[in-house]
C-alpha positions in Angstrom: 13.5 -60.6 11.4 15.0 -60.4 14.8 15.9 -63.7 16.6 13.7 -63.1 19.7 16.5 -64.8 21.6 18.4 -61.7 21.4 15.9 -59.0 21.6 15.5 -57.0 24.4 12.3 -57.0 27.1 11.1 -53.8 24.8 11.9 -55.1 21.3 10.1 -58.7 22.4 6.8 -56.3 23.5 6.9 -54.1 20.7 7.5 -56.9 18.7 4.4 -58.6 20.0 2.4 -55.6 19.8 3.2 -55.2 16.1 2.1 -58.8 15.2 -1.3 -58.6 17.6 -2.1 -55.4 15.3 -1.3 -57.3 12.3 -3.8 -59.9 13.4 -6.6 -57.3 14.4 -6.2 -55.3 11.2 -6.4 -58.8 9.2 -9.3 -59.3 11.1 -11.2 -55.9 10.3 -10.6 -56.9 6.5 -11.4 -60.1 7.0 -15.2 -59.0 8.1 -15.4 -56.5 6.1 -14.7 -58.5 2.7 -16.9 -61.6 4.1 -19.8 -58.7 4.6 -18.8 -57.6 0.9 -18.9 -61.1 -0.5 -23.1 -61.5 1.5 -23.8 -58.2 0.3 -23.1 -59.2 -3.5 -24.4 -62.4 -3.0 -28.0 -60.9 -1.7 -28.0 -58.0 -4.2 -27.6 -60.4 -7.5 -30.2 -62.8 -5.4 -32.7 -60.5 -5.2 -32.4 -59.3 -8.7 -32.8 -62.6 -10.4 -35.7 -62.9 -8.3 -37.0 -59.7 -8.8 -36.8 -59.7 -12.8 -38.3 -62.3 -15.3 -38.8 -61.5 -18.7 -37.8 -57.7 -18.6 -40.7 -57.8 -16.2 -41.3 -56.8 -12.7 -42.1 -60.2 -10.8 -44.5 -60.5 -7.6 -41.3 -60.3 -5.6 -40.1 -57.3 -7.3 -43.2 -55.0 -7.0 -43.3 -55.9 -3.6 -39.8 -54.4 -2.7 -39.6 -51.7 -5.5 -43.5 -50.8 -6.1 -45.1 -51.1 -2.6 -44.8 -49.3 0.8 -42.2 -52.2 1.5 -39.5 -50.5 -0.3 -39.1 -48.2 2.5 -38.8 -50.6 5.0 -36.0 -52.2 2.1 -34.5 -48.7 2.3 -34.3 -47.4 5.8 -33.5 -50.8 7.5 -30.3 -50.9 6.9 -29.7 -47.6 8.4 -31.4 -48.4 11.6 -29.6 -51.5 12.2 -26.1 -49.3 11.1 -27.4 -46.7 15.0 -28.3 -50.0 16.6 -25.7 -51.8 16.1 -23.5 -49.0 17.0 -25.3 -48.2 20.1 -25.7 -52.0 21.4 -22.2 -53.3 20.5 -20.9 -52.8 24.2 -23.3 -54.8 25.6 -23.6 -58.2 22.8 -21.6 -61.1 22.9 -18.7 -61.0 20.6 -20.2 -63.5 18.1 -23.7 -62.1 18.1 -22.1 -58.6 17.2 -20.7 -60.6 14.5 -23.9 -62.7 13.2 -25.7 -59.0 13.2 -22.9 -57.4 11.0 -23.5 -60.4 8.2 -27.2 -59.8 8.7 -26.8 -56.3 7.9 -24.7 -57.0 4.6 -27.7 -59.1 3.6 -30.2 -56.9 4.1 -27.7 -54.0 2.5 -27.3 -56.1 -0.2 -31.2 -56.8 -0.8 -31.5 -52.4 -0.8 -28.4 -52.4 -3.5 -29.7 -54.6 -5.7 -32.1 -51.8 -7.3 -28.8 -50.8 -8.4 -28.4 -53.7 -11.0 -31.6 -52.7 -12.7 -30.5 -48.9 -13.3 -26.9 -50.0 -14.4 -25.6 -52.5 -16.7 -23.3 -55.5 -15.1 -20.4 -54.2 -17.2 -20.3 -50.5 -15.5 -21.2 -52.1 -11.6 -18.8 -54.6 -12.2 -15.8 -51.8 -13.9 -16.7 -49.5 -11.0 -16.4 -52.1 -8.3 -13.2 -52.5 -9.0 -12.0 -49.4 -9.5 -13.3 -48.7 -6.1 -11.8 -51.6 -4.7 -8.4 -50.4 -5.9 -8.8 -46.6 -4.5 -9.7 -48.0 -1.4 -7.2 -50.4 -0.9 -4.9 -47.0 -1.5 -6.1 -45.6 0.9 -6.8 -47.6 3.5 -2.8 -48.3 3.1 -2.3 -45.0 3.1 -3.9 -44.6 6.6 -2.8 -47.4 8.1 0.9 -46.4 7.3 1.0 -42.6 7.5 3.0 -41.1 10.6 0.5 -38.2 10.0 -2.2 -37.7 12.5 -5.6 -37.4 9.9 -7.7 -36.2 12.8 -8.4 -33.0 12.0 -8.7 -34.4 8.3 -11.6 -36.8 9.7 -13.4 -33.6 11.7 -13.4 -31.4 8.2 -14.7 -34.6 6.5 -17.7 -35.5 9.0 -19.1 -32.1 8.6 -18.5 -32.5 5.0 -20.9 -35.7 5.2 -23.6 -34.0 7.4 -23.8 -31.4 4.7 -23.2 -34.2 1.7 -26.8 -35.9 3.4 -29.0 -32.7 3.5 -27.8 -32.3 0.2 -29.5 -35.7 -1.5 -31.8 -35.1 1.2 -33.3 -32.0 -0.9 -32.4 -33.2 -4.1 -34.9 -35.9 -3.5 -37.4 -33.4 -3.9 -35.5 -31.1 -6.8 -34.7 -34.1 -8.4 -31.8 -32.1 -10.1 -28.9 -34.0 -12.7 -27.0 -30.9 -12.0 -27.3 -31.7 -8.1 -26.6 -34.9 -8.0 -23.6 -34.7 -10.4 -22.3 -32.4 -7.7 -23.0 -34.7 -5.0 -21.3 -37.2 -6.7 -18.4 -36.0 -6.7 -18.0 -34.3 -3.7 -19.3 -37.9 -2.2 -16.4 -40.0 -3.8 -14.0 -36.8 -2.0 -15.8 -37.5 1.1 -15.4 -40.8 1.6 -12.4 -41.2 0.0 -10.9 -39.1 2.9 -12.6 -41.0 5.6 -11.3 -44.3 4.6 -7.6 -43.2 5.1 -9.2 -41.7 8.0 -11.1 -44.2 9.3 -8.6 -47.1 8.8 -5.9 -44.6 11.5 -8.4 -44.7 14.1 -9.5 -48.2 13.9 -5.7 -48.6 13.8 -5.4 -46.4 17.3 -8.5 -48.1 18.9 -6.0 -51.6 19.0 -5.0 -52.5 22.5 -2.5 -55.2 23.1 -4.3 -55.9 26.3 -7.9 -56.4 25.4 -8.9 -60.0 25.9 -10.6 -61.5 22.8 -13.9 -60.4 23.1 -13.3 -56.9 23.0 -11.2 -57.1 20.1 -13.3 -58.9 18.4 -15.7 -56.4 18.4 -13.7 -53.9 17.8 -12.8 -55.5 14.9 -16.5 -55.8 14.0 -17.4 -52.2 14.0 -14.1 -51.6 11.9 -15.3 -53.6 9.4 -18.9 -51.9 9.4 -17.1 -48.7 9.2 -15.0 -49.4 6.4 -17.6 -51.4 4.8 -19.9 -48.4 4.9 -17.2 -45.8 3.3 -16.3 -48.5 0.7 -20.3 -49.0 -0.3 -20.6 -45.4 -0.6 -17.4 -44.7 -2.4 -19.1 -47.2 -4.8 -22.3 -45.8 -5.3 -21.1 -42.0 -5.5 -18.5 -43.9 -8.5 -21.6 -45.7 -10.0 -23.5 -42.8 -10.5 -20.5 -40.8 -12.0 -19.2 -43.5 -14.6 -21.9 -46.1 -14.5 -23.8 -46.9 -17.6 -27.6 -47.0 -17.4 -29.9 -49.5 -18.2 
């Protein structure tokens, strides 16, 4: 590394630049694999509570055999568009407090997941996940190539990938979902490298710590969310039922 006693006014800002995007970037992961570690935790939680005896406890039938489920289901998406929509306008920390409080609650709606699928496969495919995404997010964060036309193609791709399950939730078709499967792990496969360019282009050496913060907040949700989906659309390819 350059002595910055002998760099020039440019190489000392670039050089400053380089190591404040280092320390955003680190702090995108950072979230994202503390809302990864509450959103395990949560999801094995609620299973041990859910299960006793091969048998559906009080607390299971409540979130997997009652109206409630819905409400397990679709909260996570709503706080996902609130979240979003309200980010401007919170306080750095409570931005971050609601981004761990929507891992929990993800991880309570995932932990159906370890009654259909035996530990072995969620555990072999979280970490076959974890190592294609870590590819590509390194891939996006170091390409010189500009992936937004890339992310355009693979947003439409998405809105189609949801009306797909969407009606397959009424066809209830192996074929179908096979299908979606695949073309879900594509998806969002692309939109990590994607994804990790653009939070990468949102950094601005001169935003004052509360607006990076939360921009490194809704980095993390976004990669979170491509990462949770990469995993399901891999569980449901290679995961070994129950």
């Amino acid at each position: 590394m350059q002595d910055p006693r002998y760099m020039s006014s440019s190489q000392a800002q670039a050089a400053n630049i380089d190591a404040g995007l280092r320390s955003y970037m680190l702090g995108v992961y950072n979230h994202m694999t503390i809302g990864m570690a509450i959103t395990g935790f949560f999801a094995y939680l609620t299973k041990i509570m859910s299960v006793s005896d091969g048998m559906l406890t009080p607390f299971g039938t409540a979130i997997y055999a009652s109206p409630l489920k819905w409400v397990v289901m679709l909260a996570p998406l709503g706080m996902v568009f609130w979240l979003s929509a309200k980010v401007q306008t919170m306080k750095p920390e409570t931005a971050r407090n609601l981004f761990y409080s929507f891992a929990a609650i993800m991880g309570i709606s995932l932990s159906s997941l370890l009654l259909v699928f035996t530990g072995e496969s969620v555990i072999r495919v979280f970490f076959l996940t974890a190592a294609s995404f870590s590819a590509l997010s390194i891939y996006g964060y170091t390409t010189k190539k500009n992936l937004t036309s890339l992310g355009s193609f693979l947003i439409m791709g998405l809105v189609g990938l949801i009306l797909a399950s969407i009606v397959n939730i009424f066809l209830a078709s192996s074929a179908m979902q096979f299908i979606i499967s695949v073309v879900g792990v594509l998806i969002f496969a692309g939109l990590t490298a994607y994804d990790t360019q653009r939070i990468k282009l949102m950094y601005m050496a001169s935003d004052d710590r509360g607006t990076a913060l939360k921009k490194s907040i809704m980095g993390a949700l976004t990669l979170y969310l491509d990462f949770i989906n990469m995993f399901i659309m891999l569980l449901q390819l290679l995961g070994n039922r129950e």
